[in-house]
C-alpha positions in Angstrom: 90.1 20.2 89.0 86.9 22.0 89.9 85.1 20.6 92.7 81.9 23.4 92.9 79.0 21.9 94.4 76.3 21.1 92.5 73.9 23.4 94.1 75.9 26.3 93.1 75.1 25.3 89.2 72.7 25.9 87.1 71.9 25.3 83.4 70.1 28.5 82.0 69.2 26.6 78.4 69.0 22.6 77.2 71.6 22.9 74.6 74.4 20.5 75.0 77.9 21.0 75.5 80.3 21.1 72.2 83.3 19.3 72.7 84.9 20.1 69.3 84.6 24.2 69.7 87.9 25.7 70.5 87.7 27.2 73.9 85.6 27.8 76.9 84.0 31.0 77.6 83.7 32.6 80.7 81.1 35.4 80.6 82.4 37.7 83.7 79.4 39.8 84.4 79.2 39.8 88.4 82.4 37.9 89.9 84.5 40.6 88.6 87.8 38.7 90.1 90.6 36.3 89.4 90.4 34.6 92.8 87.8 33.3 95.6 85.6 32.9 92.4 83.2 29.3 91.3 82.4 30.3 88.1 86.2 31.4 87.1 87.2 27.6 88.4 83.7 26.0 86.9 84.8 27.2 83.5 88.6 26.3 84.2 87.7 22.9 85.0 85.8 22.4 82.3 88.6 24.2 79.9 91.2 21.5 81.2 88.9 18.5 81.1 88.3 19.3 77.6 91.8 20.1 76.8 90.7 23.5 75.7 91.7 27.0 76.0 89.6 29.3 77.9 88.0 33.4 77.1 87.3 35.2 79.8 85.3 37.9 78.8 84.7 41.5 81.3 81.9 43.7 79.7 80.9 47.4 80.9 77.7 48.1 79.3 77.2 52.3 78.3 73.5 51.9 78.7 72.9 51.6 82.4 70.4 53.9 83.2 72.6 55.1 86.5 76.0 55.0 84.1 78.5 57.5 85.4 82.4 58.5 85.8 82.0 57.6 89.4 80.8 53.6 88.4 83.2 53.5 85.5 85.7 54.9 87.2 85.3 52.0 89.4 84.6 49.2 87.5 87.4 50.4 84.7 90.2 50.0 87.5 88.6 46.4 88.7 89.5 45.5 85.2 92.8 46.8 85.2 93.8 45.3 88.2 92.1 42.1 86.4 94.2 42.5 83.2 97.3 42.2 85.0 96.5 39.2 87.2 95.1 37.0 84.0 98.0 37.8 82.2 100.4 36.1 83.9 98.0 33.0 83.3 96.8 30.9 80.5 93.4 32.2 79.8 92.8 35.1 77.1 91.4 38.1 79.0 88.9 40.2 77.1 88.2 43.6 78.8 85.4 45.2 76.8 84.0 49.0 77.1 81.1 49.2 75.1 81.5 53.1 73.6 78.3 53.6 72.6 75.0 52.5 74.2 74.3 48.9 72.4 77.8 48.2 70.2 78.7 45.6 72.6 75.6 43.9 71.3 76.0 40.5 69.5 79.5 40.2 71.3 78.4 37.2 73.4 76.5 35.5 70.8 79.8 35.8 68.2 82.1 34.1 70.5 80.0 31.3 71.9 79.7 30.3 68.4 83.4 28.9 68.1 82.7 27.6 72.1 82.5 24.5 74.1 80.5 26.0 76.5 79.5 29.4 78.6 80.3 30.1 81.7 78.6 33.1 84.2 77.7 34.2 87.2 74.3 33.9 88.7 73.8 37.0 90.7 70.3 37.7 91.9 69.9 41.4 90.3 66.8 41.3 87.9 68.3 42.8 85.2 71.1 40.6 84.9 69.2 37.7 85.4 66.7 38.6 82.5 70.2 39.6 80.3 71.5 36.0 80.9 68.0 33.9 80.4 68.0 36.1 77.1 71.0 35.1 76.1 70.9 31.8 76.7 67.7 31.2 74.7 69.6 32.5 71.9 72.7 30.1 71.9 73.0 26.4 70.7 75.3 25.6 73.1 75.3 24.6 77.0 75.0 28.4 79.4 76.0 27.3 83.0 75.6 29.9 85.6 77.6 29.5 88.7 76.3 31.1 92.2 78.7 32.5 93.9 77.1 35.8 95.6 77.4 34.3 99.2 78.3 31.7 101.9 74.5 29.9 101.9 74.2 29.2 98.1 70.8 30.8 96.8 69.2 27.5 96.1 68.8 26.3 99.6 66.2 28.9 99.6 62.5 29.0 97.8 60.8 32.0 99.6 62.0 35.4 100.8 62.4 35.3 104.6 59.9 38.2 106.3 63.0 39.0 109.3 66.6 38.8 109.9 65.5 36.8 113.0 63.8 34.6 111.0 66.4 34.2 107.8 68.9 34.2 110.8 67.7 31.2 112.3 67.6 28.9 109.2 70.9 30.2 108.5 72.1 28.3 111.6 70.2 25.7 110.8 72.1 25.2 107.1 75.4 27.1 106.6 77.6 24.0 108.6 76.5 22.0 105.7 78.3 25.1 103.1 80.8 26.6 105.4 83.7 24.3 103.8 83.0 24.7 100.3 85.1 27.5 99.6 86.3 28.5 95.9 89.6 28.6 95.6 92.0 30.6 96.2 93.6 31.1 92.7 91.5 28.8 90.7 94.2 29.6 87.7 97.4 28.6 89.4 98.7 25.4 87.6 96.1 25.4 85.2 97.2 24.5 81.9 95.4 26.0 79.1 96.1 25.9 75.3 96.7 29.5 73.6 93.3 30.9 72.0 93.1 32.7 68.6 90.4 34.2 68.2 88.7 35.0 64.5 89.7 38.3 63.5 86.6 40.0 62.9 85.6 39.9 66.6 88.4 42.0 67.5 87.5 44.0 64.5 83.7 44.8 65.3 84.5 44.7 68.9 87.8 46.2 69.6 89.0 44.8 72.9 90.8 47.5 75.0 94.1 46.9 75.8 95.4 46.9 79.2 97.7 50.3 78.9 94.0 51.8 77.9 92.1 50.2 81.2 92.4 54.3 82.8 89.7 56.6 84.8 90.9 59.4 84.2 88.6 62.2 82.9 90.0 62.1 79.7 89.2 58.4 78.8 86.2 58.5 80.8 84.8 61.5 78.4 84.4 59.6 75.3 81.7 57.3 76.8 78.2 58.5 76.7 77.6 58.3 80.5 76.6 60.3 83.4 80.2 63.1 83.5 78.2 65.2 86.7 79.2 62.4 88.8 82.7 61.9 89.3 84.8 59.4 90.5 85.0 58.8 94.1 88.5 58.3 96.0 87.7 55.1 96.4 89.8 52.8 94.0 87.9 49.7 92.6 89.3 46.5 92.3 90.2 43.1 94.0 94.0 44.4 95.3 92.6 47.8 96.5 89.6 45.8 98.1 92.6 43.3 99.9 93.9 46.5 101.2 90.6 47.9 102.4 90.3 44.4 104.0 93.5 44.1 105.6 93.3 47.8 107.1 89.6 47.0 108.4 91.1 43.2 109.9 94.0 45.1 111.6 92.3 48.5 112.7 89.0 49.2 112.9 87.1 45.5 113.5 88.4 46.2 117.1 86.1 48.9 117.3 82.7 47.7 114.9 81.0 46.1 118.0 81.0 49.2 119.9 81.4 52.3 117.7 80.5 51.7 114.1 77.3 53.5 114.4 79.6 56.7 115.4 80.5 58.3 112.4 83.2 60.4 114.1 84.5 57.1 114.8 85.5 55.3 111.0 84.9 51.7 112.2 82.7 50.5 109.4 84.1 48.0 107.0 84.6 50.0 103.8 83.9 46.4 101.7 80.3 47.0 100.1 81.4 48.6 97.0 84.2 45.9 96.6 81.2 43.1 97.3 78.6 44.3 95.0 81.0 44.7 91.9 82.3 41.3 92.7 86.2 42.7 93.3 86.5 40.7 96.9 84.4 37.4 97.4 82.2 36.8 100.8 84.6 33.7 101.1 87.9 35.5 101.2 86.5 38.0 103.5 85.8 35.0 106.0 89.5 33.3 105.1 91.0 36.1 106.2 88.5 36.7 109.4 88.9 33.3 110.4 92.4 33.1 110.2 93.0 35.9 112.1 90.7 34.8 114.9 92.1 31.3 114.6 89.3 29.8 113.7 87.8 26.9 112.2 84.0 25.9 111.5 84.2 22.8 114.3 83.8 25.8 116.6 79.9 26.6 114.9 77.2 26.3 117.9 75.3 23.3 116.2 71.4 23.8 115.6 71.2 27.8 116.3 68.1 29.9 117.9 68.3 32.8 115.7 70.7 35.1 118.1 72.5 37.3 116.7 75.6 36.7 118.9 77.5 33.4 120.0 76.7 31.3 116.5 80.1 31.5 115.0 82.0 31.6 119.1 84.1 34.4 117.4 85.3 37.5 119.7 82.2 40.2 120.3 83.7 42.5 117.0 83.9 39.4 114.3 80.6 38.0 115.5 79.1 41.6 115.6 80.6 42.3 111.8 79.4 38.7 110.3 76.3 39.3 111.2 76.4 42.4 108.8 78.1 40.9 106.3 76.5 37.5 106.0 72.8 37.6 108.0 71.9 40.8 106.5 73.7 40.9 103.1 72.2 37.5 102.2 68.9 38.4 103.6 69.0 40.8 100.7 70.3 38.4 98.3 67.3 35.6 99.5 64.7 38.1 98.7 66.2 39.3 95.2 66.6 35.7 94.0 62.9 34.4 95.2 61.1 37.8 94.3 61.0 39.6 91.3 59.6 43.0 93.0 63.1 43.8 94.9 62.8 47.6 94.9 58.9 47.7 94.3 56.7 49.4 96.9 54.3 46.7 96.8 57.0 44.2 97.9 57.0 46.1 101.5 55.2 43.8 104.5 51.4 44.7 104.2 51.4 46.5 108.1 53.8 48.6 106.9 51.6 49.7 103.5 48.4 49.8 104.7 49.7 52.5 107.7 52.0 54.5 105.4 49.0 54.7 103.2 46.7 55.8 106.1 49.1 58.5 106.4 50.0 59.8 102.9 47.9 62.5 103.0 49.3 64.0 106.4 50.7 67.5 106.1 54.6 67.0 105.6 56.7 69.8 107.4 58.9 70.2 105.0 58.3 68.9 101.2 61.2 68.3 99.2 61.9 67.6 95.6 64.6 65.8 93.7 67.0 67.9 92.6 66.6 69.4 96.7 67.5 66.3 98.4 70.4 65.4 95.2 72.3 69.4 96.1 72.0 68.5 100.2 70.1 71.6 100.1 67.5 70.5 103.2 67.2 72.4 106.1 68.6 69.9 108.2 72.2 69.7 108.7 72.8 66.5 109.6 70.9 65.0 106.5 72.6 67.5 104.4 75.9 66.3 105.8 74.8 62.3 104.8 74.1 63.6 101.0 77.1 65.5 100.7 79.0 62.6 101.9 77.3 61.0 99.4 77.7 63.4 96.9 81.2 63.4 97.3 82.5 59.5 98.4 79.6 57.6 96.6 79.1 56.2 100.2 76.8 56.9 103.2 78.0 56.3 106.5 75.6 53.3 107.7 74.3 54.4 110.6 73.4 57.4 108.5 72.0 55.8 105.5 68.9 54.6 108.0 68.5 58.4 109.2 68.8 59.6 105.4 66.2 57.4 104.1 63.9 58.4 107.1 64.2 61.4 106.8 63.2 61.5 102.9 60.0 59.9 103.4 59.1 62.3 106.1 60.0 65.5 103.5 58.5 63.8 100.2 54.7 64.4 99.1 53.8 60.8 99.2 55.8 57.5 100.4 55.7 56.2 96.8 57.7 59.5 95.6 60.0 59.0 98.8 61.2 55.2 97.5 61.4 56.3 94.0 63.8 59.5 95.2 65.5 57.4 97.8 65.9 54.5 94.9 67.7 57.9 92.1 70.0 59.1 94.4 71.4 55.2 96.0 71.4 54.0 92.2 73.0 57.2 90.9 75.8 58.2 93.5 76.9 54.7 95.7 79.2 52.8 95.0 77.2 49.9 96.0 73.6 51.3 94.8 71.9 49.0 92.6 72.4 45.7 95.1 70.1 43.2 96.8 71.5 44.8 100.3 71.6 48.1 99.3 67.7 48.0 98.5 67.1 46.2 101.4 68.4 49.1 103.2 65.9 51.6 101.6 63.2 49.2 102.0 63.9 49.0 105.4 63.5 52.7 105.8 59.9 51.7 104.9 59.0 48.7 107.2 60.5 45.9 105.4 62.2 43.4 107.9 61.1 45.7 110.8 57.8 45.5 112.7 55.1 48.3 113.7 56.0 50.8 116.7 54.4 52.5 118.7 53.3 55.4 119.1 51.7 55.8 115.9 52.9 59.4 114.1 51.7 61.4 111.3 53.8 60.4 107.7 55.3 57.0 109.6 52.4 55.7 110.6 53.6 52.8 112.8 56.4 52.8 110.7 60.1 52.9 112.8 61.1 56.5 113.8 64.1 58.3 113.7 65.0 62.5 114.3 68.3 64.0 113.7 68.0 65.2 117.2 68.2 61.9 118.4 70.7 61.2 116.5 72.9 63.8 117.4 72.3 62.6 121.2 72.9 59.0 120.4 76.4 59.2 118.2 79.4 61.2 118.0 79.4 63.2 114.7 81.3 66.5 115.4 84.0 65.7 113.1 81.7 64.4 110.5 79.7 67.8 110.5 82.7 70.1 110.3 83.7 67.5 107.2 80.8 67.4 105.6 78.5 70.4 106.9 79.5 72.3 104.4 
């Protein structure tokens, strides 16, 4: 039976629960996974409890503004590899592809009406947040949403922390207390759940696509109204290609994160954002598998904690260098998403880092760019062009890069404004993981947020950070990355 913790749910209306409808719905919307998931076991807790069958239902919307074969693509095979693993369960899978922008409307509404209850996920993304309060409002019946984004559930927090020193240090302070409560594993296995029928006319206004039609290829990605100039990467979504991308970054490159990830010659990064932010792989199993290769168990957490960035978890130099990526900074992110509404806004950045960017708006720029310039890599500057094209190409940016590519767009664009709105298109458009509490935070940092002022003060930055591709080329080895990608 379910035992989520209490902080990790939240009623989104005051309707009650109905104990006489036939099945509990789980609206999958963020956790796109079968496992490591709270609100997949919430709602099969609930479903068995109430002797009840249970809907689990996968939407793609056709009306994201950023919509494209590349995220399709990706999302498309998540739910393929999802179709499979729920049907070898009790619950009712219902993979839905809306084919034209606003038929999926309604959808949610229809089957809640013969429900005891809906179940989602609370991720802290503003339009999904303002698609389930909607939602909710409209239903007389209980909405639960289940929080299930990180390690530190988002209600220990009420304000957005100003550092990673600072959000580090009260991480220390209050993770022991979570570190245990891990979803589990397979929150399905053993579960036994009544057959659901479902009326007919929801499968007639809303065809659910069958699992031998869950395919990205161009073919079956044409018939959507999406974005077709931006193609699928190589990257294959889904939780057992993000297992694989796990187990190949545990057992080769983690060796190497401490000392070379920043080298992009050197492919030590993780390779897990994309997999994180479409909910394929959960923070949780990520630290499963860490820990159990490090043989390691939370008893072994440094108690209190000063903030440091190393020596916390008393994992080897690598592990404690990665977790600090993938739990300090991603759910800094996630802390300012969930107690700010102005995530990507320019007014959200530090007020130093405004008032000199706007001191210096008006400097003459070098070089001034426009959009479709920086989208074709067509800069003067081969090392950014190199970053876009990877981009272009993988729907990823090396990370290292990504800070350099982001610099250097603010220095080439006619006002910082333009520079976060252009550096905001081409993130949402061509990552994988664009559109993400961390992902913004890593364009927002290009800006000042989470940083402090430097010195010495230079025309466009202001006191804002820094960076050259000159120095760059100095600092990290990117031979092999320019003859991939220089071109």
């Amino acid at each position: 039976m379910s035992q989520i913790p209490d902080l990790r749910i939240r009623a989104c209306n005051c309707a009650p629960l109905r104990p006489d409808g036939d099945y509990v719905l789980y609206w999958m919307i963020a956790n796109r996974r079968p496992h490591f998931n709270f609100a997949l076991e919430h709602a099969t807790g609930k479903a068995q409890r109430l002797q009840k069958g249970l809907v689990v239902l996968e939407p793609l919307a056709a009306d994201d503004p950023w919509a494209s074969d590349r995220l399709h693509a990706f999302v498309i095979q998540g739910m393929a590899a999802n179709a499979a693993a729920f049907s070898r369960t009790g619950a009712r899978y219902l993979p839905y592809l809306e084919p034209t922008p606003g038929a999926g409307k309604g959808l949610v509404e229809a089957l809640a009406a013969r429900a005891c209850l809906v179940v989602t996920d609370r991720f802290p993304a503003l339009v999904l947040s303002r698609l389930v309060t909607a939602t909710a409002a409209k239903l007389d019946i209980r909405v639960e949403e289940v929080d299930g984004c990180g390690l530190l559930p988002l209600a220990t927090t009420a304000h957005a922390y100003p550092s990673a020193h600072t959000f580090r240090h009260f991480l220390q302070q209050v993770l022991p207390t979570h570190i245990e409560d891990l979803p589990s594993p397979d929150p399905l296995a053993g579960a036994l759940l009544p057959p659901v029928a479902l009326p007919p006319e929801i499968g007639h206004r809303w065809p659910q696509t069958r699992p031998a039609g869950l395919t990205a290829d161009p073919a079956s990605l044409s018939v959507f109204p999406i974005d077709h100039t931006v193609a699928p990467s190589r990257t294959l979504g889904g939780w057992s290609a993000g297992r694989q991308v796990l187990a190949g970054f545990l057992d080769r490159r983690l060796c190497r994160f401490a000392t070379e990830r920043n080298h992009p010659d050197a492919d030590a990064t993780s390779g897990l954002s994309p997999y994180l932010h479409f909910g394929h792989l959960s923070v949780h199993e990520v630290l499963v598998e860490l820990a159990r290769r490090e043989g390691w168990t939370p008893d072994r957490l440094v108690g209190g904690g000063t903030g440091a960035r190393a020596g916390w978890w008393r994992m080897s130099e690598p592990a404690e260098a990665f977790l600090d990526q993938l739990v300090t900074w991603r759910e800094l992110g996630h802390n300012f998403a969930a107690t700010r509404d102005d995530l990507d806004g320019y007014e959200s950045l530090p007020t130093w880092a405004r008032q000199t960017l706007e001191r210096h708006a008006t400097d003459p720029r070098p070089y001034c760019y426009d959009l479709g310039t920086f989208l074709a890599a067509a800069t003067h500057d081969q090392v950014w062009n190199a970053a876009q094209r990877q981009l272009l190409r993988e729907g990823r940016l090396h990370t290292h890069l990504r800070m350099l590519w982001g610099k250097k767009i603010l220095e080439w664009s006619r006002s910082p404004r333009e520079a976060l709105a252009i550096m905001l298109e081409l993130n949402n458009r061509l990552a994988l993981d664009g559109r993400d509490p961390n992902s913004a935070s890593g364009i927002l940092w290009c800006l000042g947020r989470y940083d402090r002022p430097w010195s010495p003060e230079r025309p466009i930055f202001g006191t804002v950070r820094y960076m050259s591709s000159q120095a760059t080329l100095r600092k990290v080895r990117m031979r092999n990355y320019l003859e991939r990608f220089g071109s």
